[in-house]
N, C-alpha and C positions, 0 to 999 in steps of 0.2 A: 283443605289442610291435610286430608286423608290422606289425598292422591299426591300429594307434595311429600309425604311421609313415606306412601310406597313406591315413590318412583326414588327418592335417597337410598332406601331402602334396595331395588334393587342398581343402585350402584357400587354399593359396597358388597353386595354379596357374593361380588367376584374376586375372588383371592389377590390375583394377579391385580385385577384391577386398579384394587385396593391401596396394593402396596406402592404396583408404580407411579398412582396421583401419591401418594404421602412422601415419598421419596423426592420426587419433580416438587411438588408442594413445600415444601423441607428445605430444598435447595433453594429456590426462590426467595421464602422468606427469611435465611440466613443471609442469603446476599444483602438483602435490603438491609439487616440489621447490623452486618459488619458495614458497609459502604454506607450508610447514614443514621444510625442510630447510637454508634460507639460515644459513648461522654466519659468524664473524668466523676460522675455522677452515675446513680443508679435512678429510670424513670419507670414510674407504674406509665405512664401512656407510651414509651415507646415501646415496652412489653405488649403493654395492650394492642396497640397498631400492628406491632409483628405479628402479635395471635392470630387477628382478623385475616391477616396477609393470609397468615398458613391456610387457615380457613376455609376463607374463599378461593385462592390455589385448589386447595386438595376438591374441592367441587369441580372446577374448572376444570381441571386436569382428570379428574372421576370421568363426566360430560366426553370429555375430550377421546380419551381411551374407549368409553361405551359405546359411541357412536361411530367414531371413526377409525382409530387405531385398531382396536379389537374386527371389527368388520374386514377391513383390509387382512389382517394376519389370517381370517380364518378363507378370505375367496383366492388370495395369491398363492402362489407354489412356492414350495421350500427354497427353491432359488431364488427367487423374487425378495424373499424373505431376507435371506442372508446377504444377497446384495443392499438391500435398506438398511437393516442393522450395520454390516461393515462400514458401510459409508458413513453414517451416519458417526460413527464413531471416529473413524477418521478425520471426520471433518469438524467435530468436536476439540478433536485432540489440537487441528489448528487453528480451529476459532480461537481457545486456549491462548494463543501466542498474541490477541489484540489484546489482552487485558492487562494491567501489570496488578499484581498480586496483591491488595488488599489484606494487611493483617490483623487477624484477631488477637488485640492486644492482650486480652486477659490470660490468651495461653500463654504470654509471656512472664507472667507475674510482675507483682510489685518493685517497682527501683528504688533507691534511696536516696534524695538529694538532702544538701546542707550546706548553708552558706555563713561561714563568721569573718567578720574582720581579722588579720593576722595580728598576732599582737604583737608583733614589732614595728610594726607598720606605724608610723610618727603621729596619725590621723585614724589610732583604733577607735577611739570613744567617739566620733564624731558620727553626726548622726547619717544612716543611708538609709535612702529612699530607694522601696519597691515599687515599680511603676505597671510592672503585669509578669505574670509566668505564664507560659503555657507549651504544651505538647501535641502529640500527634489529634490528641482527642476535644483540643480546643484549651479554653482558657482556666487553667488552674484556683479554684474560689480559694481567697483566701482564710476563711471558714476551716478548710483543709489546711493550714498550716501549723505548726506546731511552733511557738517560741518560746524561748529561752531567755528572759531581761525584759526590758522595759520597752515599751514601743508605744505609738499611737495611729489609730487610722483616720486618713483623712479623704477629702471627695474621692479621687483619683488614682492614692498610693499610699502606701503603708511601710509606714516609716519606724526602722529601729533603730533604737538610744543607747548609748552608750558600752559599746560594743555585744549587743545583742546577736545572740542568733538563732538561724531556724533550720526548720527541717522538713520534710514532707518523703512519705511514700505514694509511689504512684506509676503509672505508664511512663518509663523515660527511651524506651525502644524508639526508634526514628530519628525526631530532632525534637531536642526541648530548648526552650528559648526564654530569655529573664531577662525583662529591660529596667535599668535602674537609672536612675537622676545622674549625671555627670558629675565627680568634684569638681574643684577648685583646686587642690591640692591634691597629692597622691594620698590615697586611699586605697589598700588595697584589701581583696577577698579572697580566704579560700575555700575555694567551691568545692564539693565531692560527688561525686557523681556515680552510683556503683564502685564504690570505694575507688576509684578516682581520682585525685584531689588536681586542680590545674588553682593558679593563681588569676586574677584577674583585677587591673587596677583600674578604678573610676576615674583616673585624671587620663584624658587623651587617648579614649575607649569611645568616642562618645560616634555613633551612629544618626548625626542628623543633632535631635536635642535628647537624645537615650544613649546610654552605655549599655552596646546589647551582648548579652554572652551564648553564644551556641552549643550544641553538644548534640551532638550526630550520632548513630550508633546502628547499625543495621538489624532488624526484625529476623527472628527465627525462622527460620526453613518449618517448623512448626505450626507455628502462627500463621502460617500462610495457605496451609495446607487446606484449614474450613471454606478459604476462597478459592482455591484451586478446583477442588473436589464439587463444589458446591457451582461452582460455571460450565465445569463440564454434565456433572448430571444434569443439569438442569437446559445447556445447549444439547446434548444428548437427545433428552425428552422431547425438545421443542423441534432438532431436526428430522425424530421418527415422524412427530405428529404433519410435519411441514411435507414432507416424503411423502406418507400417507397420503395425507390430501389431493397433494398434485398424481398421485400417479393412480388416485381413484376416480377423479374427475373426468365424466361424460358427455365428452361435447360431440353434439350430434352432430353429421357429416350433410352438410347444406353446400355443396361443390356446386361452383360457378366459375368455370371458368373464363378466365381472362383472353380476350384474343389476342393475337402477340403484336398488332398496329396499337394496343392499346395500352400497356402493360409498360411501357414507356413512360405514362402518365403517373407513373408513381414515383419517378424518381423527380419529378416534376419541385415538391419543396425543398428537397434538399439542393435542387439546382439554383432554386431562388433563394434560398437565405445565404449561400454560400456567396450567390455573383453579389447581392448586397453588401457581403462584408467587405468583397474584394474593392467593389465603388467605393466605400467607406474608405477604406485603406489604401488605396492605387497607390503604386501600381505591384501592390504586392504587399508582404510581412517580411521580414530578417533579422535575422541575430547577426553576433560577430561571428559563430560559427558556420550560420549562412553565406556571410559575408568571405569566408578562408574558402569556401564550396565555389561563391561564384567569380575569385578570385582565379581559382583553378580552369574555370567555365570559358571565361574572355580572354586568358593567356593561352590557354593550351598546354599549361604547365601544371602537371597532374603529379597527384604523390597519391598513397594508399590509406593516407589518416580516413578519405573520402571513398567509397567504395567505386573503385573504377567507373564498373558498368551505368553506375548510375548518375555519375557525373557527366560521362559520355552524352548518353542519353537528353541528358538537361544540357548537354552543349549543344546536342542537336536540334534541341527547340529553343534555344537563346540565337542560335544559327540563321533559324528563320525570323523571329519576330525578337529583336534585342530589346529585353525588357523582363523582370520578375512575373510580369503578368501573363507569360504564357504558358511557364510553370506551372502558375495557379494552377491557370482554367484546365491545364492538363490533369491536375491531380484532380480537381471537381470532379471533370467528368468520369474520372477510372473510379471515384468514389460511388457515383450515379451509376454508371453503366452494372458495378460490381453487384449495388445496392437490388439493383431492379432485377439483376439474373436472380438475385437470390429470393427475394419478393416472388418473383417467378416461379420457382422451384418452392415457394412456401402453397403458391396456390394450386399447382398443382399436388401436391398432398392435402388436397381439402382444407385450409386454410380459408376461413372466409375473407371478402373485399375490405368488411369492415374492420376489420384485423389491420388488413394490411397497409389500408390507408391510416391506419392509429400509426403504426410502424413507419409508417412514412414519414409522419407530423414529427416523429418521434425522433429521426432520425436529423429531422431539418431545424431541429429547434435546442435539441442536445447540446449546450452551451459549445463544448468545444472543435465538435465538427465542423462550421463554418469557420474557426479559426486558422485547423489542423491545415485542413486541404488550401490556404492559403497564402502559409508560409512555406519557404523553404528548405525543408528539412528531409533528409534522407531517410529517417523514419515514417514518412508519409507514406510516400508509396508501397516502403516493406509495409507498410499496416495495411495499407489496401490491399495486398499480395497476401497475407495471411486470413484475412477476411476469405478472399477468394478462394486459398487452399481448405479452408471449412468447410466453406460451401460444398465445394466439390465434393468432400469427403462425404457429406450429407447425402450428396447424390447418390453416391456410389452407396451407401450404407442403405439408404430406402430402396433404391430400384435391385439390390440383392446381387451388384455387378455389374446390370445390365445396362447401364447408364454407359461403362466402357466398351458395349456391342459397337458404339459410333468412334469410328479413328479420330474424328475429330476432337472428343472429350479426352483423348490421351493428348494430345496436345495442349487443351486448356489446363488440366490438372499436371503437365512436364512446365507449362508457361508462369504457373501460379507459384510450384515448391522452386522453378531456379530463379524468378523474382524476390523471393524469399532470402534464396541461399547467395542471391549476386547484391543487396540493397544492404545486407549490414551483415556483422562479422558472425553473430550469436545463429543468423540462420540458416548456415547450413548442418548443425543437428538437429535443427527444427525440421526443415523440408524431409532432410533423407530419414529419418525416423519414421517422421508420418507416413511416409508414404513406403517406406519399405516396410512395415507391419502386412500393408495392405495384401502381399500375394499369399501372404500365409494364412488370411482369411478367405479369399477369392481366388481360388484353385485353379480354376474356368479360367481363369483372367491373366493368370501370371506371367505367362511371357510375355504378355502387352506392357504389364505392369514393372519388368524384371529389363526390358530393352527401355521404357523411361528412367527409371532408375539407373541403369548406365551411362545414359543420355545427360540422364544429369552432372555426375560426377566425370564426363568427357568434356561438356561446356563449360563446367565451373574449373576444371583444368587447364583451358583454354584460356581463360580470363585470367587465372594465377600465375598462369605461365606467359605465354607468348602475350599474349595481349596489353599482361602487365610490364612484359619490357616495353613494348614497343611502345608504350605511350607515359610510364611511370619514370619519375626520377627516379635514377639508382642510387641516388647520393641522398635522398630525402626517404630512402625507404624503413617504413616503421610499422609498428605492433600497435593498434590501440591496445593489447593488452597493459603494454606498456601502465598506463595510467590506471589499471587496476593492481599492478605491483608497487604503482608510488604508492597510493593507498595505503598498503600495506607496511611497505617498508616507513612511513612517518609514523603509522601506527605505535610500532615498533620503537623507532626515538624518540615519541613523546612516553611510552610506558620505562624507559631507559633500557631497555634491552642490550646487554653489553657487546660492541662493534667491535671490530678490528680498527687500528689506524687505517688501513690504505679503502675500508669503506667510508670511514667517516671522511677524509680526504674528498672522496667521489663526491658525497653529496654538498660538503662545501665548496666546491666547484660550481655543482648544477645553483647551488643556492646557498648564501651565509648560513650557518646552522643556526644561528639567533632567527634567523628569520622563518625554520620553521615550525606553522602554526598548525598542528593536526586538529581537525574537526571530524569526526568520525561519519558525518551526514554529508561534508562535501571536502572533494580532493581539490577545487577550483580556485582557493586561497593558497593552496602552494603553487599549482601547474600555471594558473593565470596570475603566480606574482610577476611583476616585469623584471627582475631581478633573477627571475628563472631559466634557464635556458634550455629549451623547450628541445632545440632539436637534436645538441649534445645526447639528452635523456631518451627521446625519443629514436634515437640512432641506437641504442646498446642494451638490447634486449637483452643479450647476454647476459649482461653483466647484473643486469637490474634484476635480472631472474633468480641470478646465484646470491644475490645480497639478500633478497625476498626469501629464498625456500633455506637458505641458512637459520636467519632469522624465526622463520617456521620453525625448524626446528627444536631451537632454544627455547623456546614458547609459545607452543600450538594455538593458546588459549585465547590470546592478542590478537591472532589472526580470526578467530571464531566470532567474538567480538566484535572485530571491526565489521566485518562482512554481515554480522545478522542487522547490524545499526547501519552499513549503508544499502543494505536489500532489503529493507523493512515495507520499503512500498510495493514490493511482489508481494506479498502475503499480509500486510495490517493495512485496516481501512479504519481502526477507532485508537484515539491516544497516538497518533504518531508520535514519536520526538524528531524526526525529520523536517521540514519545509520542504515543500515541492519546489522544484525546478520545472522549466519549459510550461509552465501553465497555459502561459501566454508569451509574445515575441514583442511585448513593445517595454517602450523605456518612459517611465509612471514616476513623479510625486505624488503626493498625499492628496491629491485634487483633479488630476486631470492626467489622459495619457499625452505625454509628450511627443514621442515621437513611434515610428515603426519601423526605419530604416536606419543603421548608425553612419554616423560620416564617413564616407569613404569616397577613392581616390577614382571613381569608375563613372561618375556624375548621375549613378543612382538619386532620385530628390523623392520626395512625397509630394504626392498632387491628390489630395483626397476628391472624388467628382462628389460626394455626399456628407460636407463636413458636420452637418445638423446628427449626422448619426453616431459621431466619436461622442460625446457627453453620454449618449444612453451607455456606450457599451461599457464605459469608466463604470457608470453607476450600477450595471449589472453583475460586472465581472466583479467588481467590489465586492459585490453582497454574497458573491458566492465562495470568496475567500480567494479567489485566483491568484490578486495581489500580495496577498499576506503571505500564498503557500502554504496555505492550510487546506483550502475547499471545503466541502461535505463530507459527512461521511460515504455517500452516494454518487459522488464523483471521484472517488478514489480507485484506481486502476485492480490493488484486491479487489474489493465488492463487486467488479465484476469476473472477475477469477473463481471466486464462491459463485455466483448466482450461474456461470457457465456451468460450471460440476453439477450443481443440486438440478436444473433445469434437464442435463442430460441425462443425470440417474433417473431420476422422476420419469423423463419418457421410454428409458431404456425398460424400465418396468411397466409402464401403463400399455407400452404396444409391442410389450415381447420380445424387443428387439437389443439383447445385452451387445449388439456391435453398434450399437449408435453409441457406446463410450470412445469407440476409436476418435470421434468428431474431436474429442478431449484433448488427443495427443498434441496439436498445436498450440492448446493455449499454457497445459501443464509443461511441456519441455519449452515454449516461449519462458514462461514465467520461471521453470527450476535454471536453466541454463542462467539465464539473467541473476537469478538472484545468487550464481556461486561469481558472476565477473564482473557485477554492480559497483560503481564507486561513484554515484552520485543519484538522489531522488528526481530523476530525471521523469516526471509524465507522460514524455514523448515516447521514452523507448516501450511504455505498454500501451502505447495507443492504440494500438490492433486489437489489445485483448479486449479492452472496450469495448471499441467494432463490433467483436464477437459475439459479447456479454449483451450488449442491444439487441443483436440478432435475434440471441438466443429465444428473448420473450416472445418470438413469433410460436417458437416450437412448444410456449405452452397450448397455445389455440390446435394443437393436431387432433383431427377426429379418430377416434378411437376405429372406427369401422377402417382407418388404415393398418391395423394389426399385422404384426408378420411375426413368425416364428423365428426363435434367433436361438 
């Protein structure tokens, strides 16, 4: 007991220490107490439980700082320092954005309700039935109510006589809600609400077998503040102590290297789960926007909705082998081959086998990967393209340059960023970004680096230019931005933002205005109604531009709005209000997938060679929400967005090297770019950052004896 008393003892006798477990401590057991202990009641046990929380918190967190926070601050350097804290903070600030605000209702104070019969009402004395209240904090006891006349209670509801009435103060911030017995006759009430008063009649109110009356009301800027305050200190705390850890941890340098006839063998399960799905599925996976892809592929009649190059490309291997299934195995293998350099490049940095082979399992059993690489989709291979401009960058970042001594690596890292910038619209300020940083960090290196970077923007000119006449309709040529100004502009008409005639004209054209339905989570209810005309709209960028930044104008706010709700899957991985799109590429009832390929006019069929294996993937893919479009929280394209940053902070301080944040630049300008021209919760378009985000976990295993000065 002594020693239990001198070692609390000294925990607290660090000032600092002190303060920041009771603060973390603090924040913690606030959370708990707004988010599950608020009642319309006061409890000595949920008091009590809070206490405990804080409690054992403030030990926890005491523990936490003594041993490993405080240690860390005192062996790292001031810069060390300030990059953990900054980040940490930063990254607080946008964990922040997954939560929605939990209010503490007592900073809002007491409300007033009241509910009497009107006394003109033909049916005042007649008697009404309460059948429950309640508000944000649960079910209102009627113990808590106050009346006024005669009443009587019975099993169920509480009933007042002869024009009786009641009152009650209490929590009415949010929604409060009071379901009463239907008349027969009209009967009417009036309710008051924060002096308020609306009417409400019992006859032909009725909900089901309840007449329910609502009352909505938004929560203080206030009241929300203990949950705001209390998430971030408290994600604060847990990202220094998370920081800390990873970038204290000593893993000894037990180098084995791999010989390169062997090294091969790692890509080895991702090859095999992937050719199984594809048996599974023969002779391939497609959507309808697969389907517009490989429409383009067998005619030869190409428009730009499809990224040229990359259709090209897939025509040239539909060329040889006509069938989805060549596509496949081609993405499989750029997936493997991509996977195994990098495996390669992890073992050469000391990386253990056993590491790598976890990474591997890891990589082959990762629900979506077997799916991704085996549909059709032009964000496949950009995601395998971005994968591989990380790598590179990693290279280039460990070997201090020298990784570009070989002419040949200026070519893989020119092969990686214009894969990048030719496979979808969003990357080319991904590629040229990442990689033009690079000469201003590698001095040595810049005119290697400065003649790719020309190279780049002279081939993707190439592509925009001449290549896009020579094989693009001119009559079909469009903007996918396009579809991020419809977005916008429906936004806009469902908020009523006041039009001109000759726009509202335009969009009854493209579409009846009755018909349209803005959803803020998907544009695909207007652009995919049949009633739409797709190519009128897709044709006049112009126009759709000037109708879009007008509208901007008039109310900034709408557009803010709209765009944080349909880019919410860049950045929230908990509480979506979104549904994911492209989880998967088949067409599912409640039981079984039905199909994987849609009808179509090109005598595409499904031939599954392993039909025993469609039930599992039903029952798998269920469980992990694919169908629903919800997922995990852990298969959400954020969470690997966060775990890339934290993962790369973490080593950029454990081995000295502040340029290994450069590796960042593709996955933060993937993910900023996307999240300002998103207009649908599409999964596919961050499949790469996944990619990444997997990778990443190798680079917790780096042995420290790789240390380099940065």
């Amino acid at each position: 007991m002594t020693q239990l008393t001198d070692w609390l003892k000294i925990l607290v006798s660090e000032r600092r220490n002190t303060i920041f477990a009771a603060l973390a401590a603090f924040a913690a057991s606030l959370l708990l107490y707004i988010a599950k202990f608020q009642r319309n009641f006061f409890s000595k046990t949920y008091l009590a439980v809070t206490i405990l929380v804080f409690l054992a918190a403030f030990v926890l967190f005491a523990v936490i700082n003594h041993s490993l926070i405080a240690g860390f601050m005192r062996r790292s350097s001031p810069a060390n320092r300030r990059l953990l804290i900054l980040s940490s903070i930063l990254l607080s600030l946008l964990l922040l954005l997954n939560f929605n605000p939990v209010p503490l209702y007592l900073l809002d104070g007491a409300g007033t309700l009241t509910v009497e019969p009107l006394a003109e009402s033909a049916a005042a004395s007649a008697p009404v039935a309460l059948l429950y209240a309640r508000n944000q904090l649960g079910n209102i006891p009627y113990a808590d109510l106050q009346i006024s006349g005669e009443w009587r209670g019975e099993s169920d509801r509480l009933v007042l006589l002869d024009g009786a009435a009641l009152a009650w103060q209490g929590v009415t911030a949010g929604q409060l809600e009071i379901g009463f017995e239907p008349a027969a006759q009209p009967l009417k009430l009036r309710i008051t609400v924060n002096g308020e008063e609306r009417e409400f009649d019992l006859q032909g109110k009725a909900d089901g077998d309840i007449a329910v009356f609502r009352y909505e009301s938004q929560p203080s800027l206030i009241s929300k503040l203990p949950f705001i305050l209390s998430v971030f200190l408290l994600s604060l705390y847990l990202l220094i102590a998370l920081l800390s850890f990873l970038s204290s941890c000593s893993i000894q340098k037990r180098f084995v290297s791999i010989p390169k006839g062997r090294v091969i063998w790692l890509g080895v399960p991702l090859l095999a789960s992937a050719i199984l799905t594809l048996l599974i599925f023969w002779p391939g996976m497609l959507t309808n926007d697969s389907m517009n892809q490989w429409a383009e592929i067998v005619s030869g009649d190409y428009s730009d909705l499809n990224p040229l190059l990359h259709t090209l490309l897939l025509s040239g291997l539909v060329h040889l082998v006509h069938s989805p299934a060549i596509v496949a195995l081609f993405q499989i293998v750029m997936l493997c081959l991509v996977l195994v350099y990098g495996l390669a490049f992890l073992n050469r940095q000391g990386v253990s086998l056993t590491t790598l082979i976890g990474l591997a399992f890891l990589f082959a059993f990762w629900p979506f990967n077997p799916l991704m690489v085996n549909t059709l989709w032009k964000d496949v291979l950009y995601s395998i393209a971005l994968l591989a401009l990380f790598i590179f960058i990693l290279e280039i970042v460990f070997s201090d340059g020298k990784w570009l001594e070989n002419k040949l690596h200026f070519l893989l890292l020119g092969l990686s960023a214009f894969s990048v910038m030719a496979f979808r619209l969003n990357g080319l300020p991904v590629a040229m970004i990442s990689c033009g940083v690079l000469p201003l960090f590698y001095k040595k290196y810049r005119k290697g680096l400065w003649i790719t970077l020309a190279s780049l923007l002279l081939l993707w000119s190439l592509v925009k230019g001449p290549l896009q006449s020579r094989f693009a309709r001119s009559e079909v040529s469009t903007s996918a931005l396009n579809l991020t100004l419809l977005h916008h502009i429906a936004a806009h008409y469902d908020e009523g933002t006041v039009m001109t005639q000759p726009q509202l004209d335009y969009l009854d054209e493209l579409l009846p205005l009755s018909e349209w339905k803005y959803d803020c989570c998907y544009m695909g209810n207007i652009y995919t109604h049949p009633e739409f005309d797709q190519i009128s709209f897709m044709c006049n960028f112009s126009q759709n531009f000037q109708i879009a930044s007008s509208l901007f104008v008039k109310d900034p706010m709408i557009d803010v709005r709209d765009q944080l709700c349909a880019s919410e899957m860049d950045w929230r991985f908990i509480d979506n209000r979104c549904t994911f799109k492209s989880l998967h590429p088949f067409d599912v009832d409640s039981t079984s997938i039905k199909s994987w390929i849609p009808d179509n006019e090109f005598g595409l069929e499904e031939n599954s060679l392993l039909p025993q294996g469609i039930p599992f993937y039903f029952t798998f893919l269920n469980k992990i929400g694919a169908f629903s479009g919800t997922s995990t929280a852990l298969l959400r394209p954020a969470f690997y967005v966060y775990l890339t940053v934290i993962v790369l902070i973490a080593a950029a301080i454990r081995l000295n090297n502040k340029k290994l944040l450069l590796a960042a630049l593709p996955v933060l300008l993937q993910t900023g770019i996307l999240a300002l021209i998103n207009f649908a919760p599409a999964f596919r378009y961050q499949y790469g950052v996944c990619l990444i985000g997997l990778f990443c976990i190798g680079l917790l295993f780096l042995p420290v004896e790789n240390r380099k000065d940065g």
